[in-house]
N, C-alpha and C positions, 0 to 999 in steps of 0.2 A: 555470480553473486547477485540477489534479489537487493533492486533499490527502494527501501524504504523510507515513504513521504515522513513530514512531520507531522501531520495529523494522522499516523498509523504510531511513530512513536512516543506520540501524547497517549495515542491507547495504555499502551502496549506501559509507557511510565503509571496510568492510573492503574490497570490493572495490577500491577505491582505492588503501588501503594495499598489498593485494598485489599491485593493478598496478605501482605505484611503486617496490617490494621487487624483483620483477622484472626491472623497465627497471635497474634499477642493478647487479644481476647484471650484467645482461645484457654492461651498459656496461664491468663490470672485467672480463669476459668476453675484450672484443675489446682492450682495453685489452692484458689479459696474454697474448695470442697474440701480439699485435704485438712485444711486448717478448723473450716468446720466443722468437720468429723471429729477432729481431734480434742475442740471444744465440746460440744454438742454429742457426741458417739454415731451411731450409724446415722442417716439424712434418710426422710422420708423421700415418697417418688416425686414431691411437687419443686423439689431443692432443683433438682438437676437439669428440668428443661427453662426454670426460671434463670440458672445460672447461663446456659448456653446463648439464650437469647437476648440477653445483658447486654451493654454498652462497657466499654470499656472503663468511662467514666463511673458509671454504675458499679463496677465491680469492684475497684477501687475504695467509693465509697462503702461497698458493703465490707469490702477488707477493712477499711478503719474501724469499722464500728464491733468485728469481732473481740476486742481486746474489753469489748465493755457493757456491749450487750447481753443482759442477765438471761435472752431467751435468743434463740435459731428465730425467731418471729421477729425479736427484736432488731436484728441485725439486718434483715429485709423492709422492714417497719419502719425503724427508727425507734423504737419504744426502750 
């Protein structure tokens, strides 16, 4: 059985954490395409790598503003 320091299971916890930070991106990611789409109809090609490289926070906030935003610009905008 390998003994592992605490500073390999501090890694080893952050690495987790920002896997996990990630996957959940990821997840409002497809989430607010979908929703997009479904507002908006098909999404041009600039939708998708802006969506990926979001903050989590960011997506969030673009998810609120789907419910209000008169344009697909708008909801990335603020307008």
């Amino acid at each position: 059985m390998k003994y592992v320091t605490s500073v390999e299971r501090l890694a080893i916890e952050r690495g987790r954490e920002k896997w996990m930070a990630e996957g959940k991106a990821e997840g409002k990611a497809e989430t607010l395409s979908r929703l997009l789409t479904r507002r908006f109809g098909p999404l041009p090609e600039w939708v998708g790598p802006r969506l990926q490289g979001a903050t989590a926070d960011q997506l969030d906030l673009w998810a609120d503003r789907v419910l209000d935003a008169p344009t697909l610009l708008g909801v990335f905008d603020g307008h």
